[in-house]
C-alpha positions in Angstrom: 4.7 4.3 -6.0 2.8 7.6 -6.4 4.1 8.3 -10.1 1.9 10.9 -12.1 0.0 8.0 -14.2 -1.2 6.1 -10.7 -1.7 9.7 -9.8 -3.7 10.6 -12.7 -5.9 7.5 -11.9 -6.7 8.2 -8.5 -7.7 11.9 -9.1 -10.9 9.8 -11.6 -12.0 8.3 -8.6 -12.4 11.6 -5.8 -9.0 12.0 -4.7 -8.2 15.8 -4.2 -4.5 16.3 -3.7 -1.9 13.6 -4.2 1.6 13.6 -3.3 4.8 12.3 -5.3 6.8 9.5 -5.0 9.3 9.9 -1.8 12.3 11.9 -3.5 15.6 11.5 -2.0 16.5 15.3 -1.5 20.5 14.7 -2.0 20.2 12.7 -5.5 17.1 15.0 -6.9 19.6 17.8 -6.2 23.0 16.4 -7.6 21.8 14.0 -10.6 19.6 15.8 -13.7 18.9 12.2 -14.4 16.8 11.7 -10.8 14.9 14.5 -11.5 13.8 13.6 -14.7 13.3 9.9 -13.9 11.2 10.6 -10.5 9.4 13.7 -10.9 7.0 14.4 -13.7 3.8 15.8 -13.8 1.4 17.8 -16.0 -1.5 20.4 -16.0 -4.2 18.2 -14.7 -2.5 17.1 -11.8 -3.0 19.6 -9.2 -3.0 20.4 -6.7 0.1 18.1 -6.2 2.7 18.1 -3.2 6.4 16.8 -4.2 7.5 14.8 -1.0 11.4 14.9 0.0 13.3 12.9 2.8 16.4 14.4 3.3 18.2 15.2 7.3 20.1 18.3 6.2 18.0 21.4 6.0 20.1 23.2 3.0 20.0 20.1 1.2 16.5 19.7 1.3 15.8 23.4 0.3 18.0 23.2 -2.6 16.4 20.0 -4.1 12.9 21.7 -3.3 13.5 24.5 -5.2 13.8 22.5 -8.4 10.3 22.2 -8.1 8.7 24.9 -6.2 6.9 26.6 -9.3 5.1 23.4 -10.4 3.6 22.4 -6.8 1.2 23.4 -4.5 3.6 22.2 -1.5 6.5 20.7 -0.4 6.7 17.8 2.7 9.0 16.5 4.5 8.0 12.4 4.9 9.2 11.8 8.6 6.4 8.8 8.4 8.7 6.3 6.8 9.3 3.5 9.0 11.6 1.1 6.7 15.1 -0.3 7.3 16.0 1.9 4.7 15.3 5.1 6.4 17.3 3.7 9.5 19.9 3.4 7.4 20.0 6.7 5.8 18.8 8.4 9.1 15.7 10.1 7.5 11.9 9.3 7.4 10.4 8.4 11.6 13.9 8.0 12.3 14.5 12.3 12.7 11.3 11.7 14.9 12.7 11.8 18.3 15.3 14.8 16.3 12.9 17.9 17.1 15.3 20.3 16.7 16.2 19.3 13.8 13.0 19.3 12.2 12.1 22.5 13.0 14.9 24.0 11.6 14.5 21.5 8.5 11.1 23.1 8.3 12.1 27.5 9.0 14.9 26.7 6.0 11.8 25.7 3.5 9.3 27.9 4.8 11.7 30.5 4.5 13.1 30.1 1.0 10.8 28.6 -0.5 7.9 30.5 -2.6 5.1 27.4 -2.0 3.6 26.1 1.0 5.8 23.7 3.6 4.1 20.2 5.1 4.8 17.3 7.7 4.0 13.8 7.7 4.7 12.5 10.5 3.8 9.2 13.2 3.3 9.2 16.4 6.6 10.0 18.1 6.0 7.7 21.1 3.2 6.5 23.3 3.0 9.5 25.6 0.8 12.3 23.5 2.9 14.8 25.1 5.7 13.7 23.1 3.8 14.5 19.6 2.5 17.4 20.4 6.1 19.0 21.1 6.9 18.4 17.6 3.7 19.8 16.4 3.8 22.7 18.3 7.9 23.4 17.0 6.6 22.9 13.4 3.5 25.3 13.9 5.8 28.1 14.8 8.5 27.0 12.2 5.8 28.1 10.2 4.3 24.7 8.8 0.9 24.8 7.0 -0.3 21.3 7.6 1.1 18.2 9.0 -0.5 14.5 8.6 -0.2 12.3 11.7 -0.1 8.6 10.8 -1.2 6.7 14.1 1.2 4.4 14.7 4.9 4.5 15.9 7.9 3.6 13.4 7.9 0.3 15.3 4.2 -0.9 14.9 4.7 -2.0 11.0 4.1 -5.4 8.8 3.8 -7.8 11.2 3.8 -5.8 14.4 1.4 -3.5 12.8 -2.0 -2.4 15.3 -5.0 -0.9 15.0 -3.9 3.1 14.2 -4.5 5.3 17.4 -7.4 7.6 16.3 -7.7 8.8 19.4 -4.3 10.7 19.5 -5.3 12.3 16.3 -8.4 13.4 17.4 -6.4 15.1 20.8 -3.6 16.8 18.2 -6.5 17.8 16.1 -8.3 20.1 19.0 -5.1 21.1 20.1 -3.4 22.4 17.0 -4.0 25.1 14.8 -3.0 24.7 11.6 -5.4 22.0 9.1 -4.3 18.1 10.6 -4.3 15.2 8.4 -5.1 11.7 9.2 -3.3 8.6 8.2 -3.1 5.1 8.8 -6.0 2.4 8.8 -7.9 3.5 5.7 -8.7 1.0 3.7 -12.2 1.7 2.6 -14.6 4.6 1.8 -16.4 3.8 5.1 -13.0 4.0 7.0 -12.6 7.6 5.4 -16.1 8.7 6.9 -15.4 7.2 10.4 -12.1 8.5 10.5 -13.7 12.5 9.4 -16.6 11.8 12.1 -14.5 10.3 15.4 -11.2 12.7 14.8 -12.7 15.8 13.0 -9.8 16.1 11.2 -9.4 18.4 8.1 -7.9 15.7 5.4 -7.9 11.7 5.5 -4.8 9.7 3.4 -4.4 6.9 2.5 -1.5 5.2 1.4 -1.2 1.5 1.3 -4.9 0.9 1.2 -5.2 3.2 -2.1 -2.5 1.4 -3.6 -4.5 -1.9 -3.9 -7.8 0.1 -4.4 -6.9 3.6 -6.6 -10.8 4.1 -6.5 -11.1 4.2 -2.5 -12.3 7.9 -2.4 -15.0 7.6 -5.2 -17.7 7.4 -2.4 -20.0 4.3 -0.9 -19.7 2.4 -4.5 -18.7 -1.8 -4.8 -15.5 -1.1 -5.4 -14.1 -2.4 -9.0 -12.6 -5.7 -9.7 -8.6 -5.2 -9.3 -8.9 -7.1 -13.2 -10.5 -3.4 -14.2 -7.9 -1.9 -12.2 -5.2 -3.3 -13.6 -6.5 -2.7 -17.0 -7.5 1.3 -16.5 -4.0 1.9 -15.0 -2.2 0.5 -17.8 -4.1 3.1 -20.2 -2.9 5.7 -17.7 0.6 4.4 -18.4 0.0 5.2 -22.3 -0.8 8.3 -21.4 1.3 9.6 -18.8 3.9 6.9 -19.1 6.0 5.1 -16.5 8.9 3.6 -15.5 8.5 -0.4 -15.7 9.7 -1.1 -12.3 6.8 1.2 -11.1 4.3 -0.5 -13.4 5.3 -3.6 -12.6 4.9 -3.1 -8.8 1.4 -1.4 -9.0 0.3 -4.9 -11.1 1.8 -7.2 -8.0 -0.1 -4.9 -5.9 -3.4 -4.9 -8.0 -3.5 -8.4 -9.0 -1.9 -9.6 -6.1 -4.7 -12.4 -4.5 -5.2 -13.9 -8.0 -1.2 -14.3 -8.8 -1.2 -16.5 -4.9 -3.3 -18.7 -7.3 -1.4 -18.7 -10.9 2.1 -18.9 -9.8 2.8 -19.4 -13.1 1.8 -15.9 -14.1 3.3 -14.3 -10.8 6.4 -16.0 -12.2 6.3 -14.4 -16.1 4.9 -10.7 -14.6 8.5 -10.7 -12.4 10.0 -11.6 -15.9 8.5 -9.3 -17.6 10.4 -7.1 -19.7 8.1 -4.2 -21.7 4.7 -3.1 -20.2 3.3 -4.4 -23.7 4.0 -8.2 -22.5 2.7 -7.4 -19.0 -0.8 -6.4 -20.3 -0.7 -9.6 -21.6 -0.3 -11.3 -18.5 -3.1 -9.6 -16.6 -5.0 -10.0 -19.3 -4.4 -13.7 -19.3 -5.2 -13.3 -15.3 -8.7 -11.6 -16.0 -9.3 -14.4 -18.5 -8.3 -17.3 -15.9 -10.7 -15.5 -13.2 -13.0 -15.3 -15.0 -13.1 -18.5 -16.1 -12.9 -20.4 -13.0 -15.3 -18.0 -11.0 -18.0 -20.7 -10.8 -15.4 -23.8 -9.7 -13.9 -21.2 -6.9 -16.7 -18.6 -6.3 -14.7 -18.3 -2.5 -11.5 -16.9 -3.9 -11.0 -13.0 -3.1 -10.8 -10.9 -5.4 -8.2 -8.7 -3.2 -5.7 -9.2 -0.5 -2.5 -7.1 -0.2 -3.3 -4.7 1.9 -4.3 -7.9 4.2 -1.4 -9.5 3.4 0.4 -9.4 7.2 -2.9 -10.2 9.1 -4.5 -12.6 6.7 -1.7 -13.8 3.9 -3.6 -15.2 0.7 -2.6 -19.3 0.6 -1.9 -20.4 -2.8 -1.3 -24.0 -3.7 2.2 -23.3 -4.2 2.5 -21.0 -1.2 5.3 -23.3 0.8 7.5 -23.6 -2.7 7.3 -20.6 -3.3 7.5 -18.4 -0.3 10.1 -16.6 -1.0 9.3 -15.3 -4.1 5.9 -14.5 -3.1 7.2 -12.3 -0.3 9.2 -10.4 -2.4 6.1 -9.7 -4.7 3.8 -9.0 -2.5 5.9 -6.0 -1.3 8.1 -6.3 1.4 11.1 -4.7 -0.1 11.6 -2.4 1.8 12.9 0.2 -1.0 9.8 0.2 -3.3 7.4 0.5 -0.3 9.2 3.7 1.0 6.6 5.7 -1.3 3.9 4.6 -0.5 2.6 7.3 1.5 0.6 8.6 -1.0 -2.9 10.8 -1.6 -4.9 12.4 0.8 -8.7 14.0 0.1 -9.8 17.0 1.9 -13.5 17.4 3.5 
């Protein structure tokens, strides 16, 4: 969900290097169509790393060269933890696959003409078992990897507090720049996270997608109505595909649709981003509105959403819908992993 116009909004609010959406490296190298649909960018958005999954190191390399000479990087996402990556055996399922990886990542380092990255979880609970693959990338010639701090198994509902503490060991240990990921939600988590690990980058990739304006410093954060809004300018001017508009605006607006079903209802309908302005703007106007009559009403929620799921008066009737809204597809999340700030 890292298209160039949520892209382009982040980099207003601090962020420093983003990454693309997750591109599927057979499809971006066999269909014309795929490329031109997932990967855009322009000359303000740098630097920028395109971000492949693919499990055949040829493949991969030929999809990355398509893009080589407009990036600053290519990665290999071996952080996605979704059904969907089971299936296609990519993402943290090549984790326990070292071997592989490795040679995954000499094939790009060696033919490609930009810089190689990782993203990667934890491999298992023994920090020995991390630091193997570390170490195999580091000589494979990787220039950074990001450690998200969490197995593949410890997601949505069975998702824990991110293990820090491995980050800060692979940190001391490594020597090429470590990123941090997982369990940043706020501007103060970024600080803690640079202080307890000493890491050289902090990401964030669920929490920015609720809160694009997470790395603008110790500011109250915006309302997600002004969110909403400012994004939707940035889809006049860098455009977007509706599905991906329409996601980010679930995301966004996604405590005060629990409330106005109705609107949840006509957003999913929603056919041209013209009518969906309309609807969040409808959604700002209720808010608004009723601010005084429900003053305890949260403003956000998503990010929350496993731990502490927003009841609406319609939640029962309409569970199943608002699941599906609120993200758990397990397709549109696999991009999340989006945008990182360097100290």
């Amino acid at each position: 969900q890292s298209e160039l116009a949520f892209r382009m909004l982040t980099r207003r609010y601090g962020c420093t290097l983003a990454y693309t959406p997750m591109l599927h490296a057979r499809l971006f190298g066999e269909q014309a169509k795929y490329r031109q649909t997932m990967f855009t960018t322009c000359e303000e958005d740098r630097p920028v790393v395109a971000q492949f999954c693919g499990n055949e190191p040829q493949t991969v390399l030929e999809a990355a060269q398509y893009v080589q000479d407009q990036v600053d990087a290519v990665d290999l996402n071996c952080g996605c933890p979704q059904g969907i990556a089971k299936k296609g055996n990519y993402g943290a399922y090549l984790l326990g696959q070292g071997d592989l990886l490795t040679e995954i990542c000499r094939t790009l380092v060696k033919g490609l003409r930009c810089n190689v990255t990782f993203k990667i979880r934890k491999v298992s609970h023994e920090l020995q078992d991390t630091m193997k693959l570390i170490y195999s990338l580091e000589a494979a010639g990787c220039s950074l990897i990001t450690v998200h701090g969490r197995t593949k198994e410890e997601k949505g509902q069975m998702c824990k507090a991110p293990d820090w503490e491995t980050i800060r060991n692979i940190k001391a240990a490594a020597r090429i720049p470590i990123a941090l990921n997982g369990g940043i939600e706020t501007w103060d988590d970024v600080q803690k996270a640079f202080q307890e690990t000493h890491v050289d980058a902090v990401m964030s990739s669920e929490g920015l997608l609720e809160n694009p304006t997470l790395f603008s410093g110790p500011v109250k954060p915006k309302k997600q109505d002004e969110v909403a809004k400012e994004y939707l300018e940035c889809v006049r001017l860098y455009d977007a595909e509706l599905k991906q508009v329409k996601k980010h605006l679930f995301t966004f607006l996604y405590a005060g649709l629990q409330f106005h079903t109705d609107l949840r209802s006509q957003l999913g309908q929603a056919r041209d981003v013209a009518s969906m302005e309309a609807i969040a703007d409808e959604l700002a106007t209720r808010r608004r509105n009723e601010g005084h009559m429900h003053p305890d009403r949260p403003d956000a929620g998503w990010y929350r959403r496993h731990r502490n799921p927003i009841r609406g008066p319609d939640d029962k009737k309409n569970s199943a819908v608002a699941k599906t809204l609120a993200g758990e597809n397990s397709v549109e999340k696999e991009s999340a992993e989006a945008v990182a700030t360097a100290q």
